[in-house]
Structure formats: structure tokens, C-alpha cells
PDB file of N, CA, C and O in Angstrom:
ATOM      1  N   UNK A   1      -8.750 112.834 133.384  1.00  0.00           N
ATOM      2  CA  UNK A   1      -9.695 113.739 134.011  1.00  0.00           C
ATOM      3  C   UNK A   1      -8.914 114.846 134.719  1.00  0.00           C
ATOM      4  O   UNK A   1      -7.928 114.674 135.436  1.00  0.00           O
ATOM      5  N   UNK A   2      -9.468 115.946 134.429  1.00  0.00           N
ATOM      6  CA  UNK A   2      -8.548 117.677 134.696  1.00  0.00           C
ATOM      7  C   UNK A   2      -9.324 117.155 136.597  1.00  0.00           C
ATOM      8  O   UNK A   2     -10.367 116.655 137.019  1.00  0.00           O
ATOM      9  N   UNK A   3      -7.913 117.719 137.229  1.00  0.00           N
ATOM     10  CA  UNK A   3      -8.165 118.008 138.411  1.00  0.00           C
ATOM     11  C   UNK A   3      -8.693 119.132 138.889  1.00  0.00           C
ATOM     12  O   UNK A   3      -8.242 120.172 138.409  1.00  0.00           O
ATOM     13  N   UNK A   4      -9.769 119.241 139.941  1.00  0.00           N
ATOM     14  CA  UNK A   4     -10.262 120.251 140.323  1.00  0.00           C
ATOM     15  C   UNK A   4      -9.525 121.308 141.602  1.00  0.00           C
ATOM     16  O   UNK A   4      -9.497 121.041 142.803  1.00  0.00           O
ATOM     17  N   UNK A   5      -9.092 122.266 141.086  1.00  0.00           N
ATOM     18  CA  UNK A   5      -7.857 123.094 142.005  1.00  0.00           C
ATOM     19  C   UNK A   5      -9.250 124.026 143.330  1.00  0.00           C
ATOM     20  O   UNK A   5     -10.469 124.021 143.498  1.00  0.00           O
ATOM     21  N   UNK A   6      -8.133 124.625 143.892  1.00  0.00           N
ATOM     22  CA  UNK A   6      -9.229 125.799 144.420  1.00  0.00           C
ATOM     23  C   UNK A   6      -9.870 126.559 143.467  1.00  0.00           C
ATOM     24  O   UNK A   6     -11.086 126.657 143.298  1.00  0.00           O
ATOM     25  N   UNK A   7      -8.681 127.272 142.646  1.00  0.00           N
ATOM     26  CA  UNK A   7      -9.137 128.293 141.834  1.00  0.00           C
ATOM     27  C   UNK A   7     -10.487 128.022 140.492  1.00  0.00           C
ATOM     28  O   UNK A   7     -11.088 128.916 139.896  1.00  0.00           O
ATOM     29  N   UNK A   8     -10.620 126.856 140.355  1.00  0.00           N
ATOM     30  CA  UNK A   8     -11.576 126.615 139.736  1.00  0.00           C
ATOM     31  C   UNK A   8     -12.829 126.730 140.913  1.00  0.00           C
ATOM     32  O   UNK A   8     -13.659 127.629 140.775  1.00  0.00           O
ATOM     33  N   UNK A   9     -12.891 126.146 141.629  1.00  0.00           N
ATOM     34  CA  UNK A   9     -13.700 126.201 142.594  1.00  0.00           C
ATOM     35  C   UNK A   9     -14.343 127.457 143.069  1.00  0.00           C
ATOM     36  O   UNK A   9     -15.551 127.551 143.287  1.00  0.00           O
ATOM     37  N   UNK A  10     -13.391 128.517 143.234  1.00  0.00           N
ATOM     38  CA  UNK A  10     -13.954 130.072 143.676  1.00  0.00           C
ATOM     39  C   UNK A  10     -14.439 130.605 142.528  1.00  0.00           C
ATOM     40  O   UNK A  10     -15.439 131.314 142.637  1.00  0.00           O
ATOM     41  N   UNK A  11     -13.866 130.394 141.216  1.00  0.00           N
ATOM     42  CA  UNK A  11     -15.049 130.822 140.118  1.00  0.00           C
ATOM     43  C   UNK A  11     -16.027 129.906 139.819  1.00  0.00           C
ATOM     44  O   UNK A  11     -16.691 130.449 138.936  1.00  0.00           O
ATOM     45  N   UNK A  12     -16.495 128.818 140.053  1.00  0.00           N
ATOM     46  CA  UNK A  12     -18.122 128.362 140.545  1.00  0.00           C
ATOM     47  C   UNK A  12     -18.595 128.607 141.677  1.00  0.00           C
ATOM     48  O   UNK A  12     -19.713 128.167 141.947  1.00  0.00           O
ATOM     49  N   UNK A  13     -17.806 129.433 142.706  1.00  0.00           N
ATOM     50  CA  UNK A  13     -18.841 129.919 143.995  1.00  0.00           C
ATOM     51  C   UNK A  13     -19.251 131.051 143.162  1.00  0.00           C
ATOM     52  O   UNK A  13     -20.440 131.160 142.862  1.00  0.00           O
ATOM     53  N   UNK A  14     -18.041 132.247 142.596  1.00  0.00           N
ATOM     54  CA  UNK A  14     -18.450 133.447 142.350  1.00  0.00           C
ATOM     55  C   UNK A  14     -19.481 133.543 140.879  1.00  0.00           C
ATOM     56  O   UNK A  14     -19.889 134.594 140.385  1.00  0.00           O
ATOM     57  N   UNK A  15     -19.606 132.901 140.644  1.00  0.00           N
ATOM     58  CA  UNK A  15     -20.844 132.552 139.058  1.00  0.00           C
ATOM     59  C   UNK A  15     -21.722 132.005 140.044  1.00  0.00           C
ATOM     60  O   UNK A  15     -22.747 132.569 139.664  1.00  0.00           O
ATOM     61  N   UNK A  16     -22.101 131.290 141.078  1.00  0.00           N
ATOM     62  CA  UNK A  16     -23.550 131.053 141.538  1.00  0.00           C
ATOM     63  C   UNK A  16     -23.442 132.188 142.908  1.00  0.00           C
ATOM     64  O   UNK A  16     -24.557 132.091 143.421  1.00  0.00           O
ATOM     65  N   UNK A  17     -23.000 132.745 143.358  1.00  0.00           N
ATOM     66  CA  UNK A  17     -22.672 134.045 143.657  1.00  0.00           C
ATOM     67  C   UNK A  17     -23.789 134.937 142.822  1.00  0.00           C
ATOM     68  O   UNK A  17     -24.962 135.199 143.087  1.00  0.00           O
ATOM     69  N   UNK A  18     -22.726 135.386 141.417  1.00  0.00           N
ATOM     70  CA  UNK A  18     -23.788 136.159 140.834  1.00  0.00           C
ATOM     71  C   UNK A  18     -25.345 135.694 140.631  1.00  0.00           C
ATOM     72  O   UNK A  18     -26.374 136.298 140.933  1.00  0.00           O
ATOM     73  N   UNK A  19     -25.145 134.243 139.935  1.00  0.00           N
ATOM     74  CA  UNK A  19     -26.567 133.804 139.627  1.00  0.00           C
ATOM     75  C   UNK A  19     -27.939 134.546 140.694  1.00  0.00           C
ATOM     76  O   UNK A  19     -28.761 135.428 140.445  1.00  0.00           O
ATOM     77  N   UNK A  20     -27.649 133.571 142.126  1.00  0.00           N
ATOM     78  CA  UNK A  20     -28.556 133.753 143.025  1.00  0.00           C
ATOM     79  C   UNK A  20     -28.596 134.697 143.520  1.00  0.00           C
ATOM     80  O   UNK A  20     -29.742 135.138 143.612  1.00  0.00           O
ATOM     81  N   UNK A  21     -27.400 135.643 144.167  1.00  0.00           N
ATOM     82  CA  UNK A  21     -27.834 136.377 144.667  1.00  0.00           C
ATOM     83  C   UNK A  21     -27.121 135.991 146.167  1.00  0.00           C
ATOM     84  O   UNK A  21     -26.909 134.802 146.407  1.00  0.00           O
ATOM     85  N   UNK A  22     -26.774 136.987 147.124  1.00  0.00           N
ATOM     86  CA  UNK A  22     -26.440 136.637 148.788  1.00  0.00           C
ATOM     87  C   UNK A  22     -27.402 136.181 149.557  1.00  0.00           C
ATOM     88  O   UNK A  22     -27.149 135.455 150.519  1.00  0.00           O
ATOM     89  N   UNK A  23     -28.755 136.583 149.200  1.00  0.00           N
ATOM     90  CA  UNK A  23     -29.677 136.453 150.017  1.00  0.00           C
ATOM     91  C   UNK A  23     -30.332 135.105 149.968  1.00  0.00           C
ATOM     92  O   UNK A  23     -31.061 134.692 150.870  1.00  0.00           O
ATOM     93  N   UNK A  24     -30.017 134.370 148.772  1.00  0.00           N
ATOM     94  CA  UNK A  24     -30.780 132.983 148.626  1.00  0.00           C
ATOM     95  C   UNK A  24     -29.664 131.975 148.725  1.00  0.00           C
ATOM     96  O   UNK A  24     -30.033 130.801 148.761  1.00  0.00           O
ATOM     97  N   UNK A  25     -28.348 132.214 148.777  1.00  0.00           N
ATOM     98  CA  UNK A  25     -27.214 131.344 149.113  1.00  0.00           C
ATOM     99  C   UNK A  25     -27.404 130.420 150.558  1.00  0.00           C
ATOM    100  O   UNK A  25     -27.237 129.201 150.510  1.00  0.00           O
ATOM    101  N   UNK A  26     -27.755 131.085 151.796  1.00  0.00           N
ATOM    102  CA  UNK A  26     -28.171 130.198 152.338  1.00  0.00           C
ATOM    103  C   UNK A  26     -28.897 129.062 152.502  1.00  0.00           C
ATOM    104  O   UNK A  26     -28.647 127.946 152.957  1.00  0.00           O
ATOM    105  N   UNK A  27     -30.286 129.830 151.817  1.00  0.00           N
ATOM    106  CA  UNK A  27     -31.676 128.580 151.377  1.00  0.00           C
ATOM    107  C   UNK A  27     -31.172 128.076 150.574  1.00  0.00           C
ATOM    108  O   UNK A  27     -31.927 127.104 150.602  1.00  0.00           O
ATOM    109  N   UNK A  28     -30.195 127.733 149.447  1.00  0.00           N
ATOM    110  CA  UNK A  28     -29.949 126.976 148.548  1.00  0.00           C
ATOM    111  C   UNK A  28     -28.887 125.931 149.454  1.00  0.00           C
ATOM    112  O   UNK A  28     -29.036 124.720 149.292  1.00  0.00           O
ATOM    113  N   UNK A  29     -27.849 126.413 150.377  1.00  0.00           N
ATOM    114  CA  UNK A  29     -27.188 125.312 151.114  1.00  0.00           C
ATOM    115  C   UNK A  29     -27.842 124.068 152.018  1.00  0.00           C
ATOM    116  O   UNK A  29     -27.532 122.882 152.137  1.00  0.00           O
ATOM    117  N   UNK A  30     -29.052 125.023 152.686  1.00  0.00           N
ATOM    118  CA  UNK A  30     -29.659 124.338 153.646  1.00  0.00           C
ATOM    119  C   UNK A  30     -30.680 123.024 152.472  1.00  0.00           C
ATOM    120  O   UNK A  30     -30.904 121.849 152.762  1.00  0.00           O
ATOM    121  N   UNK A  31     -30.967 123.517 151.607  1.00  0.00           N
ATOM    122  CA  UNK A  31     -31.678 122.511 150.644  1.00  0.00           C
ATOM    123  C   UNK A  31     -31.033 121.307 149.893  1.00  0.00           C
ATOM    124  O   UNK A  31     -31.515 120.323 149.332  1.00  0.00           O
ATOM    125  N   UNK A  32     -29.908 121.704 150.070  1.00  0.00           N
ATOM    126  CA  UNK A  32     -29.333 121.084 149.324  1.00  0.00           C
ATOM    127  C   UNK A  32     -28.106 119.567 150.248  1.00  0.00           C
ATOM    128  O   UNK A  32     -27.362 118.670 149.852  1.00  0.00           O
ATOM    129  N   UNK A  33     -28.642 120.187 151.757  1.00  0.00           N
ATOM    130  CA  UNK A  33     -28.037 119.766 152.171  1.00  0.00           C
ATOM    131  C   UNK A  33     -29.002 118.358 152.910  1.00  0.00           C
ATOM    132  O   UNK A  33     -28.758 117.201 153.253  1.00  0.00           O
ATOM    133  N   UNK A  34     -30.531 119.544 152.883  1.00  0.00           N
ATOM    134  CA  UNK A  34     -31.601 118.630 153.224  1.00  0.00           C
ATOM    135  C   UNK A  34     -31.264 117.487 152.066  1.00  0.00           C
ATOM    136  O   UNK A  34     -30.703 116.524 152.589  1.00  0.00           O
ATOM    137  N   UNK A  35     -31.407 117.370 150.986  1.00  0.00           N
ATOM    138  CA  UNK A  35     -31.539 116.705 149.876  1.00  0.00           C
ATOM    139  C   UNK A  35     -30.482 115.440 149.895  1.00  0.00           C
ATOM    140  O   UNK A  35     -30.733 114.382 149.316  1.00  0.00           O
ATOM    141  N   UNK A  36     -29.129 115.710 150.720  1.00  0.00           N
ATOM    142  CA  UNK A  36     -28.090 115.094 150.925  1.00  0.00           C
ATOM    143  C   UNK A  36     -28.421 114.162 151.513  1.00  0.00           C
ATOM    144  O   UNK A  36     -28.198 112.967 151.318  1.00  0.00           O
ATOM    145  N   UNK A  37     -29.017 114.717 152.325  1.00  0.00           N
ATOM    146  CA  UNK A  37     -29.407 113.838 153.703  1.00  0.00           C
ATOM    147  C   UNK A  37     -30.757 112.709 153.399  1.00  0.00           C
ATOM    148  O   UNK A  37     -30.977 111.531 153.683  1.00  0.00           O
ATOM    149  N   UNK A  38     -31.289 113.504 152.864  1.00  0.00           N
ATOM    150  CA  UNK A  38     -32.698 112.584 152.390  1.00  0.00           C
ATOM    151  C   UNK A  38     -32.070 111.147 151.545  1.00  0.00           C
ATOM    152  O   UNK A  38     -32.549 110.024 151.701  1.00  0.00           O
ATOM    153  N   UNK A  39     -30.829 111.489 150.577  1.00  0.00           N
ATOM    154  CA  UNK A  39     -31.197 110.535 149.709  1.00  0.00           C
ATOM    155  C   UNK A  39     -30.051 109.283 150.386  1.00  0.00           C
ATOM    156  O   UNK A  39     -30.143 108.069 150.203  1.00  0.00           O
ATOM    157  N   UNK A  40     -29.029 109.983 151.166  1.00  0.00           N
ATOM    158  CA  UNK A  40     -27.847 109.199 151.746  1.00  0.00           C
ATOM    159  C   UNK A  40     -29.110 108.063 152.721  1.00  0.00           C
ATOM    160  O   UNK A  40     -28.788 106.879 152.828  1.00  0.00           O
ATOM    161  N   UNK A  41     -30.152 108.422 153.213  1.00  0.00           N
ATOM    162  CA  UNK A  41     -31.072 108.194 154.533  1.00  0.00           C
ATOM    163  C   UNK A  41     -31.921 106.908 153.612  1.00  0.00           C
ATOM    164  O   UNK A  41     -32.117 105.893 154.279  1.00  0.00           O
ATOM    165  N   UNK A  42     -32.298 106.881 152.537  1.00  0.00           N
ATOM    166  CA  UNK A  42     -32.692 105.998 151.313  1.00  0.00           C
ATOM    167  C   UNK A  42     -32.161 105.040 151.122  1.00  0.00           C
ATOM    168  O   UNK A  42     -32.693 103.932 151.063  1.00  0.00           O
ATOM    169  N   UNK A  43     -30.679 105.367 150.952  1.00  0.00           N
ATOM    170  CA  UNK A  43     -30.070 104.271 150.536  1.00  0.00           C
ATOM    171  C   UNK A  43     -29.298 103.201 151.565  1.00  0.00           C
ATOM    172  O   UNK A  43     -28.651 102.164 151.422  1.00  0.00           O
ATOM    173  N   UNK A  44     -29.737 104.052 152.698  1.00  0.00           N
ATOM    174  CA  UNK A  44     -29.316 103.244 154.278  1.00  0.00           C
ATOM    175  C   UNK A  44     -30.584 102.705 154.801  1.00  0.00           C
ATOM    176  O   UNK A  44     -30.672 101.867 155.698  1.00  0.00           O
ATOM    177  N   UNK A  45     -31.778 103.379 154.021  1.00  0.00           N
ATOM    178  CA  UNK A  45     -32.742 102.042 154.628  1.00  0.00           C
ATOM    179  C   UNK A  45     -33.206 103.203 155.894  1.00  0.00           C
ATOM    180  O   UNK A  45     -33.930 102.692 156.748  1.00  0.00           O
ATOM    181  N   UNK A  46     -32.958 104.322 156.060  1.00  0.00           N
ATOM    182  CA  UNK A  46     -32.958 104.653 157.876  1.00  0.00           C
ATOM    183  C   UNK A  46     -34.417 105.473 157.497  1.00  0.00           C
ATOM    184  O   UNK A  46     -34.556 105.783 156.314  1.00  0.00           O
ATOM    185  N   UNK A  47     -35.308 105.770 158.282  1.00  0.00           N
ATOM    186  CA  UNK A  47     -36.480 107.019 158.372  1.00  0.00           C
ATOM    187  C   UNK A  47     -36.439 107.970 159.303  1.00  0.00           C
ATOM    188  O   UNK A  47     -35.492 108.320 160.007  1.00  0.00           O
ATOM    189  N   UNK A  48     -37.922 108.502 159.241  1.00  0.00           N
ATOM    190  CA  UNK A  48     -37.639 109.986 160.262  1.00  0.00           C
ATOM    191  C   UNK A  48     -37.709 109.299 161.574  1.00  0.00           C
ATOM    192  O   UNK A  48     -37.179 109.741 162.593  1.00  0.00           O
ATOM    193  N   UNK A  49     -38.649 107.768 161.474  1.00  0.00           N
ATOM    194  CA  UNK A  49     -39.282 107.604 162.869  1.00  0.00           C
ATOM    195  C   UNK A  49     -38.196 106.783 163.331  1.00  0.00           C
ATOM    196  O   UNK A  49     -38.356 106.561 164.531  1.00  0.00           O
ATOM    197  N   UNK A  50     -36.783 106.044 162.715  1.00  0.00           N
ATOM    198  CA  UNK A  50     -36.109 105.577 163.572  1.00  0.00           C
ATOM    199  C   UNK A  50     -34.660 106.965 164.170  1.00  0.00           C
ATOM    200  O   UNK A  50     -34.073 107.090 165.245  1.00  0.00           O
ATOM    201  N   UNK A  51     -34.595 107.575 163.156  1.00  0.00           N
ATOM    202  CA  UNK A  51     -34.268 108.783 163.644  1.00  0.00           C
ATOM    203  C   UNK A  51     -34.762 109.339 165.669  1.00  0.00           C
ATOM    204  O   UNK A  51     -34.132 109.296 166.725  1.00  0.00           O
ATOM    205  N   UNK A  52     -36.332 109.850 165.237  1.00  0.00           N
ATOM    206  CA  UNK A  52     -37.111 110.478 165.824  1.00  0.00           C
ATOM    207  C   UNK A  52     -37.125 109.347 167.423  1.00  0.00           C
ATOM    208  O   UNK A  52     -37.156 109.709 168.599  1.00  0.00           O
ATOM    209  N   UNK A  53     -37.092 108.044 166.888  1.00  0.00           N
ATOM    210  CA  UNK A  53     -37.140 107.051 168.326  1.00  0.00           C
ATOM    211  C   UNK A  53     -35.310 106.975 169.100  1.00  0.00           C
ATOM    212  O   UNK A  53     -35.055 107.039 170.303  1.00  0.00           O
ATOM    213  N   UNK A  54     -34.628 106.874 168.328  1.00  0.00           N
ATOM    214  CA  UNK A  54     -33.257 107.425 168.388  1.00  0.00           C
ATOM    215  C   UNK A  54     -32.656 108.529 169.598  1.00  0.00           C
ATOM    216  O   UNK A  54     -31.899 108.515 170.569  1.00  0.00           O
ATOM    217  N   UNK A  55     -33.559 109.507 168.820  1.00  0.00           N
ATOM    218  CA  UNK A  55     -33.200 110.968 169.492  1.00  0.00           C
ATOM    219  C   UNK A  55     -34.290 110.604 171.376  1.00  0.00           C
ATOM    220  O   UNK A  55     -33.807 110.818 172.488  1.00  0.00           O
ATOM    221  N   UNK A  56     -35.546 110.119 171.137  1.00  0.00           N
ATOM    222  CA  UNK A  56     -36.393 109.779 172.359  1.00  0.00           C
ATOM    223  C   UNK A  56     -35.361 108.776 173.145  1.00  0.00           C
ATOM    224  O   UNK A  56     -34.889 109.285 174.161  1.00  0.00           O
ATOM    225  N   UNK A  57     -34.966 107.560 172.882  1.00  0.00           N
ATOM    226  CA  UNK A  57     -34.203 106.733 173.885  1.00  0.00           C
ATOM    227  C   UNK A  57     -32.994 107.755 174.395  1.00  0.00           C
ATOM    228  O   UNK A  57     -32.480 107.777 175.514  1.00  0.00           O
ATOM    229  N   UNK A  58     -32.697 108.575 173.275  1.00  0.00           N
ATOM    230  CA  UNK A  58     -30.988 109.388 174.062  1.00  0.00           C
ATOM    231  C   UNK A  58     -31.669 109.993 175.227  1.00  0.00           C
ATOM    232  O   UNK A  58     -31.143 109.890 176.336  1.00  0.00           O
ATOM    233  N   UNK A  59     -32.815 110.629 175.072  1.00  0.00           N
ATOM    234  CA  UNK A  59     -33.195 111.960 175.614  1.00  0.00           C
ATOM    235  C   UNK A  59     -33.702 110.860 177.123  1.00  0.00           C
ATOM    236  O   UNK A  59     -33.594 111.540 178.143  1.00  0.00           O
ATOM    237  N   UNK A  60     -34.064 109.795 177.354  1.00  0.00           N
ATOM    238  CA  UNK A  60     -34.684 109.007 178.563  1.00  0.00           C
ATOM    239  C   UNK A  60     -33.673 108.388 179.011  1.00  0.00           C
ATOM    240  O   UNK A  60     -33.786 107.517 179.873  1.00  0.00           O
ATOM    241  N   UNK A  61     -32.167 108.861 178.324  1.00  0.00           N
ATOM    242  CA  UNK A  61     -31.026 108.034 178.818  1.00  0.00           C
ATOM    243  C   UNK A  61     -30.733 106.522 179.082  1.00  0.00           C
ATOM    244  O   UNK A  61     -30.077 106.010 179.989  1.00  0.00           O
ATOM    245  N   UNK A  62     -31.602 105.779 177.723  1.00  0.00           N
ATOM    246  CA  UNK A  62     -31.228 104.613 177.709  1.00  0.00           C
ATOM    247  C   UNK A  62     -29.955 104.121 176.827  1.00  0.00           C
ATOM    248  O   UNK A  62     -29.822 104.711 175.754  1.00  0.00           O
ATOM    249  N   UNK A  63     -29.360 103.494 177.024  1.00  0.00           N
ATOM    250  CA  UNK A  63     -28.005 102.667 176.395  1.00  0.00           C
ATOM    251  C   UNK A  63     -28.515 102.492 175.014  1.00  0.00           C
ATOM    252  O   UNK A  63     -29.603 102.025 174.675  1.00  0.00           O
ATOM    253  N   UNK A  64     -27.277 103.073 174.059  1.00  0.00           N
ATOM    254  CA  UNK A  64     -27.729 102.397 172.811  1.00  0.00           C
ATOM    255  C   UNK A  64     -28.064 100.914 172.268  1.00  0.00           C
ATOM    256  O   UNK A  64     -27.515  99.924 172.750  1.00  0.00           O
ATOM    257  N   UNK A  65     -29.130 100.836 171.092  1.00  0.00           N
ATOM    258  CA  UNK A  65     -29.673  99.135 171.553  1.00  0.00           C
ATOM    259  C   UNK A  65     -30.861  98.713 172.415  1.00  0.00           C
ATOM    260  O   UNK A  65     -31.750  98.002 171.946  1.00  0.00           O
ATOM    261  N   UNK A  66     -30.878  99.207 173.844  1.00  0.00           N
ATOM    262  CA  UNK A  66     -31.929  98.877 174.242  1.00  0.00           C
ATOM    263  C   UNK A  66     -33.161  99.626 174.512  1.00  0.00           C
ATOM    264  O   UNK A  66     -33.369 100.554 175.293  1.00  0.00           O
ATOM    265  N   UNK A  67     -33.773  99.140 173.859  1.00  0.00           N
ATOM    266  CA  UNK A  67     -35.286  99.038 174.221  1.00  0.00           C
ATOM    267  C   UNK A  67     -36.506  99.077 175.165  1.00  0.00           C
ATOM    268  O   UNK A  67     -36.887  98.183 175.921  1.00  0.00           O
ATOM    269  N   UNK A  68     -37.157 100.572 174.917  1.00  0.00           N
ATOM    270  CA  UNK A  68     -38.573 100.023 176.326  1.00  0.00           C
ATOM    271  C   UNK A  68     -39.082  99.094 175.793  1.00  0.00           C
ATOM    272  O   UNK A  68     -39.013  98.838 174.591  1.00  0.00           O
ATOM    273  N   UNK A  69     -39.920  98.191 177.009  1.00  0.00           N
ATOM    274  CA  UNK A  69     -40.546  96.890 176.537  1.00  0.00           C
ATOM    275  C   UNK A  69     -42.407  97.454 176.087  1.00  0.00           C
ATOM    276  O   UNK A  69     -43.274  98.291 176.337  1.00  0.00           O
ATOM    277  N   UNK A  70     -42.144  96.462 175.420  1.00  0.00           N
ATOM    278  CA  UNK A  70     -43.699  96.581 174.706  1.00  0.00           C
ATOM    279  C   UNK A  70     -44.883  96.365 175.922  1.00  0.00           C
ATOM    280  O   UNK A  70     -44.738  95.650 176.914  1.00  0.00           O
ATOM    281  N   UNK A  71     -46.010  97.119 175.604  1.00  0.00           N
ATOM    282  CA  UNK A  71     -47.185  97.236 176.379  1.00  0.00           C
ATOM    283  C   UNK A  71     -47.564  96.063 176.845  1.00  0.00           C
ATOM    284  O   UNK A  71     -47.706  95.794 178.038  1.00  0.00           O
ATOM    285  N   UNK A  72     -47.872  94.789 175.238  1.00  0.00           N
ATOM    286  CA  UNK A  72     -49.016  93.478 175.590  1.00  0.00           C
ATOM    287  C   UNK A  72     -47.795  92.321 175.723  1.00  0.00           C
ATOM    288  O   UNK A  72     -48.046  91.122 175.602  1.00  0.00           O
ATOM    289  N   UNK A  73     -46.380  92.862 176.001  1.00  0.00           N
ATOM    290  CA  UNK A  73     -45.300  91.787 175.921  1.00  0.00           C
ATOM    291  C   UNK A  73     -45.526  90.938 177.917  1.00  0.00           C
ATOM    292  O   UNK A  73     -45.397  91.174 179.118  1.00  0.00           O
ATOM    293  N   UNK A  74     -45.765  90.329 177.317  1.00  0.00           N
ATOM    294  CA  UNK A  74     -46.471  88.704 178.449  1.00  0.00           C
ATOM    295  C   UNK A  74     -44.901  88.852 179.619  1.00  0.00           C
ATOM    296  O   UNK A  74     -44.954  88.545 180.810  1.00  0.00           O
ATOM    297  N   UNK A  75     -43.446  89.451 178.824  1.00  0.00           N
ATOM    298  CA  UNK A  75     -42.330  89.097 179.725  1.00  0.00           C
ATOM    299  C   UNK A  75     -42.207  89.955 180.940  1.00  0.00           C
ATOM    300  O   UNK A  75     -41.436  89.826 181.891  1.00  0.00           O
ATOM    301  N   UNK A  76     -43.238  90.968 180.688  1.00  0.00           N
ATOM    302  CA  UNK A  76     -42.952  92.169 181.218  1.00  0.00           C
ATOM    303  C   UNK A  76     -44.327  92.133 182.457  1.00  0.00           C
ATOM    304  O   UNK A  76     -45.478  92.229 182.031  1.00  0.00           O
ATOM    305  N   UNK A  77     -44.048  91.978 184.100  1.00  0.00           N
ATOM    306  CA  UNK A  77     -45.244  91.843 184.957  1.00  0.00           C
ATOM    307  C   UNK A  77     -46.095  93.298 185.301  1.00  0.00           C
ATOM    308  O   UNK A  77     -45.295  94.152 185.682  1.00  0.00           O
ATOM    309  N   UNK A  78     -46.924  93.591 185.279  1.00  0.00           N
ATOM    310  CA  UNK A  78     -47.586  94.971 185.798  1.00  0.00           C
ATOM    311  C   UNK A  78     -47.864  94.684 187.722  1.00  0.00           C
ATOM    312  O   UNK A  78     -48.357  93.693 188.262  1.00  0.00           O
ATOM    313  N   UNK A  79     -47.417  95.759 188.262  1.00  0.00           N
ATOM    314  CA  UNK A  79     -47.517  95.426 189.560  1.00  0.00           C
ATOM    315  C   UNK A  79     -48.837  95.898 190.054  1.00  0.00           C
ATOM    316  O   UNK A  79     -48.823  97.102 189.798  1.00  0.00           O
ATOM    317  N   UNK A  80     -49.607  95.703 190.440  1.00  0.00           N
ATOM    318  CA  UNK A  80     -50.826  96.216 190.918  1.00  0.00           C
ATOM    319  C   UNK A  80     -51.012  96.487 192.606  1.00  0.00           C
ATOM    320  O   UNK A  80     -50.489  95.756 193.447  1.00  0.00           O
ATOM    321  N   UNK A  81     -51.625  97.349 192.843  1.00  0.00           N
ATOM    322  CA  UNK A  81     -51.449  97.430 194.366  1.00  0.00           C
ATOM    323  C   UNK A  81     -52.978  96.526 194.624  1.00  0.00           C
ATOM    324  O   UNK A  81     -53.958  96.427 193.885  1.00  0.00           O
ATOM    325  N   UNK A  82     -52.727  95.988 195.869  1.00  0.00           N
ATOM    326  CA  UNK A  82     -53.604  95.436 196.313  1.00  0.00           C
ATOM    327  C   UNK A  82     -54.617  95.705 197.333  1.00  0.00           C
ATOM    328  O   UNK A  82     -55.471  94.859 197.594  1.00  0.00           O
TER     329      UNK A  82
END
């Protein structure tokens, strides 16, 4: 198998260069990068919502791992004023 140098490399930027165009080179990175991500995220099993709960525990500054406790969880006492 032929090794892939730089110089091969800058003539497949500059041929999808011409193809697309400057102006759609970006949207084609960002898609493609979405796409990366989507399928690497598949095959790890991961979603948006453990993502999305992820990013919520960083942001409330809890320790990675733990957990707010559940609403109807019996371990957890509600204090009531009296």
C-alpha cells in the first residue's frame, strides 16, 4: 500500500478546493465533522441526553459520577417546616 505524503494530500485539498468552491468548504468541514461525531457517539453507546445531563452536572458543579437524587427515592428526607 503507496504511502500517503503531504504532497498528495494538497492536491486532494486543491481538487475539492476547485470542486466546491471557498464558500462551502467550511459547511462541508463542520458536516462532516458533525457526522464524525454522530457515528463515533453510536458506536460508544453515548446520546445527546447523556451528553446534555453531563454538561448540566458540570455546570451545578457536581463531581464527576455523582448524581442528584431522585424525586420519589424513599433515601432522600424532605424537610418540612412545621
Amino acid at each position: 500500500m503507496p504511502n500517503i505524503g503531504p504532497m498528495e494530500i494538497a492536491i486532494v485539498l486543491v481538487i475539492v478546493l476547485l470542486i466546491f468552491g471557498p464558500k462551502r468548504l467550511p459547511g462541508l468541514g463542520k458536516q462532516l465533522g458533525t457526522g464524525m461525531r454522530e457515528f463515533k457517539d453510536s458506536i460508544t453507546g453515548k446520546d445527546k441526553e447523556d451528553e446534555q445531563r453531563h454538561e448540566a452536572e458540570a455546570a451545578l458543579g457536581r463531581p464527576e459520577g455523582e448524581h442528584a437524587p431522585l424525586r420519589n427515592d424513599s433515601s432522600v428526607h424532605e424537610h418540612t417546616p412545621r
